[in-house]
C-alpha positions as CSV (number, residue, x, y, z in Angstrom):
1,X,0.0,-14.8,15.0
2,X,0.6,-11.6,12.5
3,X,4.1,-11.9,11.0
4,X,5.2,-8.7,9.7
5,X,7.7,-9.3,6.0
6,X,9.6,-6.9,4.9
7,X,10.1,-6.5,1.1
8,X,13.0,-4.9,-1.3
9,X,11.8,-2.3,-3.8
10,X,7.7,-0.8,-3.8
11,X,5.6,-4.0,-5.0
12,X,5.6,-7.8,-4.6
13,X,3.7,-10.5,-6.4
14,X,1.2,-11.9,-3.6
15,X,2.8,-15.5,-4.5
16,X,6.5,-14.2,-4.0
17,X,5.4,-13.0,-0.3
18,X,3.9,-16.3,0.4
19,X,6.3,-18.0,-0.1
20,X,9.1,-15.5,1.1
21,X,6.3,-15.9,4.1
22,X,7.2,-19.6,4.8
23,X,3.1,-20.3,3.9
24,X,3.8,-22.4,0.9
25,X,7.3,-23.5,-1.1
26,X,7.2,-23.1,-4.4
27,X,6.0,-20.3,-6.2
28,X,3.4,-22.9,-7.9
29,X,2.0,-24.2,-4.8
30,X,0.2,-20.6,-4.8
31,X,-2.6,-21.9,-7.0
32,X,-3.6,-24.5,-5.0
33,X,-3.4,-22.3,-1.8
34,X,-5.4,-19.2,-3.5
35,X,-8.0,-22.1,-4.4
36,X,-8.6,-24.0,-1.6
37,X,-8.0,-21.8,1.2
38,X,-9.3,-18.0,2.2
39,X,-6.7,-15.4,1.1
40,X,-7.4,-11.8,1.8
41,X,-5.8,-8.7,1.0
42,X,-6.7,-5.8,3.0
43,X,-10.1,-7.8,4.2
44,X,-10.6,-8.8,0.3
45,X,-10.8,-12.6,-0.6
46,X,-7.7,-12.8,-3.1
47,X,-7.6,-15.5,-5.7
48,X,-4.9,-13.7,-8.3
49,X,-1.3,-15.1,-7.4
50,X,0.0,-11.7,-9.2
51,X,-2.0,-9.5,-7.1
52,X,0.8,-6.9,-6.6
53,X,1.2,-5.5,-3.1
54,X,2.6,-2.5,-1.6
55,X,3.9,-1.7,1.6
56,X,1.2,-1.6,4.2
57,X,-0.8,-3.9,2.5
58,X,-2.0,-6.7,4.7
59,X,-2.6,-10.3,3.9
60,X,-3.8,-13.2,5.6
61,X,-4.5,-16.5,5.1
62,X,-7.1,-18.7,6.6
């Protein structure tokens, strides 16, 4: 089910919103998601934890 975050300021890291997202819990635990699982960014497999989005990016995980 699409869960829409909200974010302070223009940008976040792609690890911040995961885990602001409830996905993982520690900022580290990115890594291991980007690499094991299928992360996208607008439709684009992701592996970069510092990816920085912007408002109306979309991400999804799975």
């Amino acid at each position: 089910m699409p869960t829409e975050i909200a974010i302070r300021g223009t940008t976040i890291r792609l690890g911040q919103l995961l885990k602001l997202a409830g996905v993982i819990d520690s900022g580290s635990d990115a890594r291991a998601l980007l690499e094991s699982e299928t992360v996208t960014v607008n439709g684009e497999r992701e592996t970069r934890r510092g990816r920085q989005l912007h408002g109306g990016d979309r991400v999804a995980v799975g």
